[in-house]
N, C-alpha and C positions, 0 to 999 in steps of 0.2 A: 487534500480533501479526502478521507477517508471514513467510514464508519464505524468503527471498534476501535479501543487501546489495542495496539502491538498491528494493525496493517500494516501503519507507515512503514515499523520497523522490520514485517519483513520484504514489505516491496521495494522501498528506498533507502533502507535503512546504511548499504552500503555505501549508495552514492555520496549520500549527506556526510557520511565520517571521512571518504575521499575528499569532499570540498575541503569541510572543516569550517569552523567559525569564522577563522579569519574571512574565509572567499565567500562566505557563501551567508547571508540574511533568511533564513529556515521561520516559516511562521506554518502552522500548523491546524485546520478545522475537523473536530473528532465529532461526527453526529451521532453516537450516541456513546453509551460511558460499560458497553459489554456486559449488563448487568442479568443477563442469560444467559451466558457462558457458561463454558466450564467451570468446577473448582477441581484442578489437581490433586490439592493436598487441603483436606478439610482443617487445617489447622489455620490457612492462610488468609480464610473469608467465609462469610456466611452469606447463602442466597441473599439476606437482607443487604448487608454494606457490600455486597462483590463489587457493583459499580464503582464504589468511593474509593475498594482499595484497586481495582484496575486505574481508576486513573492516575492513582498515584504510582501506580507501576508503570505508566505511560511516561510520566517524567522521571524518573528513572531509568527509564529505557533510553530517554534523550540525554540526561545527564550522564550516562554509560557512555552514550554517544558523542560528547563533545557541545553539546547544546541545551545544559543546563537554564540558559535564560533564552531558550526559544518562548516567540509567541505561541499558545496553546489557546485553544477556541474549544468545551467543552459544550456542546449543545443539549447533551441529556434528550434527544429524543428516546423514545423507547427499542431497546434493542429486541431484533427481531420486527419489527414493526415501522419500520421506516419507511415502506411502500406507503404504509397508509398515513403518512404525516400531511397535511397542506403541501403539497408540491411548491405553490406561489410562493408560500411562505419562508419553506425552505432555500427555496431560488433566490428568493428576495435577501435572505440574512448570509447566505453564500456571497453574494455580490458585493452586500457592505462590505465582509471582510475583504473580498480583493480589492475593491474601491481603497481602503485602508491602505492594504500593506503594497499595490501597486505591483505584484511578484512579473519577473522577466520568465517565468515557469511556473505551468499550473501542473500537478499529477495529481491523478484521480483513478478507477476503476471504469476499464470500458465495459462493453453491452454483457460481455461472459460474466465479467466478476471475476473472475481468477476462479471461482469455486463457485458460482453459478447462487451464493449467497443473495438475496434477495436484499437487503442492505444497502453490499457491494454496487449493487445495479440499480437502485432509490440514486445515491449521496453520487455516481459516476455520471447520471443523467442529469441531475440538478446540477451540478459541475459543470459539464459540458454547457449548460444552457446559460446560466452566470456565465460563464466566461463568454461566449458568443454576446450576449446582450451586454455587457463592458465593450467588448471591442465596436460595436455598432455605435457605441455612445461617444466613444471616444476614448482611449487608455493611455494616450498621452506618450507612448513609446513605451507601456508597459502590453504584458500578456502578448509576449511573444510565441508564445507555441503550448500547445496543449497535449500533454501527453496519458498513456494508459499502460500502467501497471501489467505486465502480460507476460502467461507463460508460453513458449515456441512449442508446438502440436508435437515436434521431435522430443525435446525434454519430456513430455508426458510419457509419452508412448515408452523411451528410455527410462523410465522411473517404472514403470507400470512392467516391463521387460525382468529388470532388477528383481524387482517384488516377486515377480515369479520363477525367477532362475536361485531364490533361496529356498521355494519351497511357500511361501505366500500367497494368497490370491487376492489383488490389486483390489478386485471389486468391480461392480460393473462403473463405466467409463462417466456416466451420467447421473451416479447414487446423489444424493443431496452433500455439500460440502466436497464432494471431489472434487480435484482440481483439474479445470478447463482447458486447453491448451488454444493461442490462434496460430493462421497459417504461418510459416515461417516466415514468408515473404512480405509480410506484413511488419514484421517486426523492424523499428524502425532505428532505434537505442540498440546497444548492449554496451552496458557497461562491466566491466573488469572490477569484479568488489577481492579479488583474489586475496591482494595486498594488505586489506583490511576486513577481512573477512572472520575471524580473531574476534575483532573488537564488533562486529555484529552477530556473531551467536553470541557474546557475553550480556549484547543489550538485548537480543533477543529474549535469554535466560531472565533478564530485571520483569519479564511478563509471566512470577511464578506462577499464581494461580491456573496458566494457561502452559502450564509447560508440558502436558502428555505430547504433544505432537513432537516437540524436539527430544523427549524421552522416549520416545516409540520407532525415531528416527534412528539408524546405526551411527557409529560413531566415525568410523570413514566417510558416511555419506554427508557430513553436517558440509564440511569444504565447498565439496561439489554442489550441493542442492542450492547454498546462501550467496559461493560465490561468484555469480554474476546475476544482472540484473536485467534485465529486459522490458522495452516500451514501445506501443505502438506511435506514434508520432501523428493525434488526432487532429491536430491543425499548426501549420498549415499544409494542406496538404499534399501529398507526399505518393511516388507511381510507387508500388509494390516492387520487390525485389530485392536482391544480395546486398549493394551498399548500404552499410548501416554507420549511423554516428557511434562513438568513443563514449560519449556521455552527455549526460539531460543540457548542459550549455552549449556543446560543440558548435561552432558556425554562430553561436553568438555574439558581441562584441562586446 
């Protein structure tokens, strides 16, 4: 449950090409279709159709990724503006779809947003609340655990280090769109996208319009920055500290 084409793929995008089709049933809700975004390369899109061609860059990105006939859920609320959408509403049309597809794993955006994006933290608290209001109802052995997309406060700090040991200045810590880091010990997931990590900057790349950030990025750095994945483990809950799961199903059955 994310808000833009290309979150999934850089938050989960690793995991998902680890399971792979075979293991793994991927359905997917995009509230809204990034039609505020950037354009990269003005050849790609026009303020007008940008939404229409990000979302087709969305599947792309899954098709890169091995999940060409995932379920996709395109909501079209207004990017940028998804704080101010019907909150009930939103909740309500979030729930149908887990009601649907019944998933043993929800991932969404916790309270930071990864980038403090205002979206991010709309479509992570509708999230969080569908899925609490399913599990009260009853989910039948589904909606086992609910996770949040997350960067470790150390990776920041180390990235923001980087940046300035080239001659860079990171930015202040809290600019709009910088990236958020939570406590480490918080962190509940890490997954190891190492081995696949290849085939998630190439789906990353399927999100041209939006490609200055991985163009702006060094080329040593793509490895390191994509691959591994981190999640805070928002239900059930979980004491703070070093043991961390393998990945989003570990301790599953």
């Amino acid at each position: 449950m994310f808000a833009h084409p290309d979150d999934d793929t850089f938050g989960i995008g690793g995991s998902v090409i680890r399971m792979g089709p075979g293991a793994l049933d991927f359905s997917l809700i995009v509230a809204t279709s990034g039609e505020a975004g950037l354009i990269f390369d003005p050849s790609l899109a026009t303020r007008e159709n940008l939404g229409e061609v990000r979302e087709a860059e969305q599947l792309a990105a899954l098709a890169a990724s091995g999940f060409a006939g995932a379920t996709v859920h395109f909501l079209r609320h207004p990017d940028g503006g998804l704080a101010g959408v019907d909150r009930e509403g939103l909740v309500d049309r979030i729930a149908e779809d887990l009601r649907e597809s019944l998933p043993e794993v929800v991932v969404t955006f916790g309270p930071e947003g990864v980038t403090g994006h205002e979206d991010h933290i709309a479509i992570g608290a509708a999230t969080t609340e569908a899925f609490h209001r399913l599990r009260a109802e009853g989910s039948g052995g589904a909606l086992r655990r609910l996770c949040y997309t997350a960067l470790p406060a150390t990776v920041i700090e180390g990235y923001r280090e980087y940046r300035r040991s080239i001659g860079e200045d990171p930015g202040p810590p809290d600019a709009p769109f910088a990236p958020r880091g939570v406590p480490d010990e918080t962190i509940g997931i890490t997954a190891d996208c190492a081995p696949v990590v290849d085939r998630k900057i190439a789906a990353l790349r399927e999100h041209r319009t939006q490609g200055e950030e991985l163009e702006s990025m060094p080329e040593e750095m793509l490895s390191a920055a994509f691959g591994i994945e981190s999640f805070v483990i928002a239900w059930p809950e979980r004491e703070p500290g070093p043991d961390r799961l393998k990945d989003l199903f570990e301790g599953l059955e």
